[in-house]
C-alpha positions, 0 to 999 in steps of 0.5 A, a space after each residue: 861590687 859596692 852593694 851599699 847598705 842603704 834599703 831599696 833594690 838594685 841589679 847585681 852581675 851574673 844575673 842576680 838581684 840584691 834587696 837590702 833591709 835596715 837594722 840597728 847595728 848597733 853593738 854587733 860584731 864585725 861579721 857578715 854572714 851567708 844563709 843560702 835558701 831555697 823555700 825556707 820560710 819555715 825555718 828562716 825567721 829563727 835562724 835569723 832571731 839567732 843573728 841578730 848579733 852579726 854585722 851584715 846577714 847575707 840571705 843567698 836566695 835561689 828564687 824562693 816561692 814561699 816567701 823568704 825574702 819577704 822574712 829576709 827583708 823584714 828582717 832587716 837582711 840584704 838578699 842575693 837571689 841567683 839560680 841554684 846550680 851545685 851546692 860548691 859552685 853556688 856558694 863559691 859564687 857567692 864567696 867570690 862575687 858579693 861585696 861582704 861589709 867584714 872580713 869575717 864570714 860565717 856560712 849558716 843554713 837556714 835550719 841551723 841556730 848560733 847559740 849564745 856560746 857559739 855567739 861570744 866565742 865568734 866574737 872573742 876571735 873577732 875581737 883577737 883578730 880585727 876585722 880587715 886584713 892585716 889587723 892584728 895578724 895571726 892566728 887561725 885563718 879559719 874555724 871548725 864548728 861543732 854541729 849539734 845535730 837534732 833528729 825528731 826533736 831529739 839530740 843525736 849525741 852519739 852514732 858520730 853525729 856530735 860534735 860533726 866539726 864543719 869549717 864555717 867561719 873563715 877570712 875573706 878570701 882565705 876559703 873556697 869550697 872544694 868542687 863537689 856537688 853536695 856534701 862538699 867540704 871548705 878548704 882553709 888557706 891558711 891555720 885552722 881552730 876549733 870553737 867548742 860552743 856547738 851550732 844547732 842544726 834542728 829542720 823543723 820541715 818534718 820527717 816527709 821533707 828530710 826522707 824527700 830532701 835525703 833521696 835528692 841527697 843520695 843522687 847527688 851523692 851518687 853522681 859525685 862518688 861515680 865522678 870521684 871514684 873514676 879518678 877525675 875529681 881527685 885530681 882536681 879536689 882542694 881536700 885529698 884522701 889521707 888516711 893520716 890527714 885531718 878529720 875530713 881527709 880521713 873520712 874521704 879516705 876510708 869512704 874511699 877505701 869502703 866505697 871501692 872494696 865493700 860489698 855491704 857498705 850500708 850495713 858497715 856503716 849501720 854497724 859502725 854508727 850504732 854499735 861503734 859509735 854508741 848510737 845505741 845509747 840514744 834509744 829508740 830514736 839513735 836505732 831510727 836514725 842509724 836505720 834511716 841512715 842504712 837507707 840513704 847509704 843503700 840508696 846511694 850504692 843502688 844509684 851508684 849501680 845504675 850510674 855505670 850504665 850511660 843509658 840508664 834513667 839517672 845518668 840521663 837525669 844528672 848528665 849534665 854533671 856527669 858530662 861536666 870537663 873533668 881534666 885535660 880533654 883525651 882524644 875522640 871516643 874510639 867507642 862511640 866518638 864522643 869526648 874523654 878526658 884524661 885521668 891518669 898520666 902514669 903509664 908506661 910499657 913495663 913489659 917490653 921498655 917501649 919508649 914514651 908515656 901514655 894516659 888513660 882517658 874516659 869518654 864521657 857519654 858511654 864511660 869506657 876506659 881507653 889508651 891515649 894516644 892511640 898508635 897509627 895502624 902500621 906503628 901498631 902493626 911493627 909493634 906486635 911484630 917485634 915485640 908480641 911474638 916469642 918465635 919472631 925473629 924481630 924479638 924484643 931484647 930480653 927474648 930468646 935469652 936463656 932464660 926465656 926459652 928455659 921459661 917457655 919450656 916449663 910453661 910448656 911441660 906444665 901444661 902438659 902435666 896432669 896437674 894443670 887443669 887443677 891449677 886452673 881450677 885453682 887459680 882461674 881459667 881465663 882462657 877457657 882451657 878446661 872447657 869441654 865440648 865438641 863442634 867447630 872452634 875458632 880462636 881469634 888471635 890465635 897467636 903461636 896456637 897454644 890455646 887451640 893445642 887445650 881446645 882441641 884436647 877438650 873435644 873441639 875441631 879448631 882453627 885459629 885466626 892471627 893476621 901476623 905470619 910469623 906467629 900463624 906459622 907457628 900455629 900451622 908447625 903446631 898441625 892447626 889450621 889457621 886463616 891469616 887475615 883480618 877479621 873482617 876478611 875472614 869467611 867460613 863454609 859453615 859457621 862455627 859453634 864457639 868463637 874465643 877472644 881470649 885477651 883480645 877485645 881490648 886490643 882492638 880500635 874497634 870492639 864493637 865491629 869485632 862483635 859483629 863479626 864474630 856474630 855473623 860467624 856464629 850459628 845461632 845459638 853459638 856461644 863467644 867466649 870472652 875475656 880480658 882484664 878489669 879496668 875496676 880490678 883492685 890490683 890497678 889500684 895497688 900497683 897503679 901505673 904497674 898494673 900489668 894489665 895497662 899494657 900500653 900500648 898494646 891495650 887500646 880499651 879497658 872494660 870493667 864488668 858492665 862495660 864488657 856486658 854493654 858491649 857485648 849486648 849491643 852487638 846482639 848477643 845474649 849473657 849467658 855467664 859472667 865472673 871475675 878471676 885474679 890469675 897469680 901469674 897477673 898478680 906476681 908480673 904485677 908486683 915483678 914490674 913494680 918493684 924492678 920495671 923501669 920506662 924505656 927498658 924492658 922487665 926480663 925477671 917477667 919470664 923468669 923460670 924461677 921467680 915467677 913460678 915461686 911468686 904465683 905459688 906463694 901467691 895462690 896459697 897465701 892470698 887465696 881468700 883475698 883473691 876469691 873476695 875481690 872476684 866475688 866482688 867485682 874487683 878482680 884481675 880478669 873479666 869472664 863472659 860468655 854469651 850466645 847468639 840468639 
């Protein structure tokens, strides 16, 4: 597009509108630079007066209405007005859409000042350079600046607010920034420097403004770490998490890591600014501004909570982000058949060497985690029967080896012994084996019975239900009784007291009809007793496409805490209960299928009698206050929850 240099108005593509001022150019630099605004007649005119040495200043207006580009044309300055969108998206547009003079840009905000320092450095680069491409090639393609942060009238020189390096003067062409909604970095194509004179950023809209502009901030910042931290941003970002990568790139990957595994985040990052980064060395107003920045950051975590809830007042407000295509779009949302896309392509069974590849996949609308592709019913059903049964004679190749049937009767003894309702003290009951009481139980997928062998024990008259007649066999041989249909067949005189899907919900295609039936089988009053693995846990992130708990394609939804709770509340139930547990038995399979799992072939050391036992011991003794910090902070293996029917 040829937008001229001669004053007057004209039309501009995609909507936008151009005006263009005169000024003497005369001993300016080949530089053109952006100032995107939105009512900023406060600040603009400085902003300007400080570039006056520029070749082409570029106001990028989003329909101010409090006269900017009155200032801007006076001025002298060509305005490009276009609709606000995201911060990336809009100044992407701009990079790739206006006509720039030179081939230098400079990306200033209208609350910030180019020094007379910061002036003579951009012009010695220009000068080493040249100002159109192929002039005098070499050198960086990009330049970090040092912002000079002014809070309240005041220089923030510490609190790691100083020098706050941001890429801002780039080659045309050879910078972009990457596709986050705020707070987004630029990403070089080429060499990068650092120019030492700083760029002052002093917003003279007044504390009102910046606590307004700082809540609108940290929804925004909300919204893209909720996006970011589901895995789909990462894929698709210019700048990666490296903790031994330049500066941004550490910062991403320690937000990262805080963001994930830190409870008091805000309060580390208080911590970390005025202790760590002498901000206490700024006064009375480095302990305002580290205490103002614990707000936004406790505004962020709070906004961050009430993103996992679809239905909740700020994911209406910001769903069209959240609704935004994140990758390769999955299949139709076995939930609620909305829309998903994939986020991971790394999985595989590394239980039984099923051949093929499988994805993860997140619905857009209620953001429950799910398996792609989905097995057909009847593949499903052969599966289960060849592979999920140890007593099957259709066994999968590493079963009913020595060394499984050796397992299977330590397993055995072992519950057997007096010390196993220690261990589970110990290690987690996700099975609710130690649980006591008395009425009528009924255990869905109740598989060979070994479950209602502990309920029974603990005082409950049990059935079980497992539509698979080799394992309901097994279970009847173990003196249970056991109904061997389908849940939506089951039927009983009198309804039961408890229900237990112990690793069950997130094997079936249908959660939410599951809940149903289990409700109409309840009295009122009766309690289900659910539990199942932790699509949030943080061994799924150590392990990654090893995590145990994938367990394609036998796993059809992974739930994190508040799914499972959304789910369960929908089905009309009541939480009574709700905790988190990391069995060492999940976390020794974990790094057991790491280190020996291979696609296609099964993982035998799994069932190993001696390497298993020695690994979930070690683990329980050595790594007990890791595991019992995770679960405490929602980052476990296994989720807990018990509800009942009203």
């Amino acid at each position: 597009m040829n937008t001229g240099k001669k004053g007057g108005k004209r039309g501009n593509k995609n909507g936008g509108t151009l005006t263009t001022g005169k000024r003497d150019l005369a001993g300016t630099a080949p530089v053109s630079v952006l100032v995107p605004t939105l009512n900023e007649a406060r600040n603009l005119a400085d902003c300007l007066a400080a570039l006056a040495w520029a070749g082409e200043v570029v106001v990028f207006d989003s329909h101010s209405t409090d006269g900017t580009q009155q200032i801007a044309s006076n001025w002298g300055a060509r305005v490009v007005e276009r609709t606000f969108s995201d911060f990336a998206s809009h100044k992407n547009w701009a990079l790739e859409t206006i006509d720039f003079a030179h081939d230098w840009i400079l990306i200033i905000d209208a609350d910030e000042r180019v020094t007379p320092g910061l002036e003579g450095e951009i012009r010695t680069v220009v000068a080493r350079t040249g100002d159109r491409p192929g002039d005098r090639p070499g050198g960086p393609d990009g330049y970090y600046l040092a912002r000079k942060n002014i809070f309240a009238g005041r220089w923030i020189r510490h609190a790691a607010m100083y020098p706050d390096h941001n890429l801002r003067l780039f080659r045309r062409g050879r910078a972009r920034y990457e596709p986050r909604i705020v707070h987004e970095h630029m990403i070089c194509d080429g060499e990068t420097g650092v120019l030492s004179e700083p760029l002052v950023h002093h917003d003279y809209k007044g504390i009102e403004r910046y606590i307004d502009r700082h809540n609108t901030y940290s929804s925004l910042e909300a919204v893209a770490t909720h996006l970011w931290l589901d895995g789909a941003r990462e894929a698709k970002d210019g700048l990666k998490a490296d903790l031994f990568g330049n500066g941004p790139a550490r910062r991403r990957a320690i937000k990262r890591f805080a963001y994930r595994y830190l409870p008091a985040r805000p309060t580390f990052v208080f911590l970390w600014m005025y202790l760590f980064r002498l901000g206490f060395l700024d006064g009375r107003i480095g302990l305002r501004y580290c205490l103002l920045r614990f707000f936004y950051e406790l505004q962020v975590d709070l906004k961050l909570e009430e993103l996992r809830d679809p239905a909740s007042p700020i994911s209406e407000a910001y769903g069209h982000f959240l609704q935004q295509d994140q990758g390769e779009p999955g299949p139709e949302c076995l939930a609620c058949g909305g829309a998903t896309d994939i986020l991971r392509h790394d999985l595989h069974d590394t239980r039984f060497g099923i051949p093929g590849a499988w994805s993860a996949a997140r619905c857009r609308d209620c953001r429950l985690l799910q398996t792609a592709p989905r097995p057909e019913p009847a593949e499903l059903a052969e599966l289960y029967a060849r592979h999920y049964n140890y007593t099957s004679s259709h066994s999968g190749s590493h079963e009913g080896s020595g060394n499984e049937s050796a397992y299977r009767r330590m397993r055995d003894a072992f519950f057997a012994s007096p010390i196993s309702r220690l261990w589970l003290a110990l290690d987690g009951d996700i099975s609710f084996h130690a649980r006591r009481g008395s009425g009528r139980l009924l255990e869905i997928g109740c598989n060979e019975g070994r479950n209602l062998d502990f309920y029974r024990r603990s005082g409950f008259s049990v059935e079980g239900q497992e539509p698979n007649p080799v394992a309901a066999a097994a279970a009847r041989a173990r003196g249970h009784e056991v109904k061997e249909v389908e849940l939506d067949a089951l039927s009983a005189a009198e309804p039961y007291d408890v229900v237990v899907l112990s690793q069950v919900l997130e094997h079936t295609p249908e959660p939410a009809q599951m809940l149903a039936h289990i409700y109409r089988c309840l009295r009122p009053g009766g309690e289900v007793w659910i539990s199942c693995p932790n699509e949030r846990s943080w061994l799924a992130d150590v392990f990654s496409g090893y995590w145990i708990n994938w367990h394609v394609p036998f796993h059809l939804s992974h739930f994190d805490a508040h799914g499972l709770a959304r789910v369960v509340k929908n089905a009309g139930f009541d939480i009574i209960a709700a905790d988190q547990a990391t069995p060492a038995l999940w976390m020794a399979q974990s790094l057991i299928a790491r280190i020996t799992s291979r696609p296609g072939r099964p993982t035998p050391l799994l069932r190993n009698p001696v390497l298993v036992p020695a690994l979930m011991l070690a683990i329980r003794i050595g790594m007990f206050p890791i595991l019992w910090w995770f679960n405490r902070i929602e980052r476990g293996d296994c989720l807990r929850l018990i509800a009942k029917r009203p």
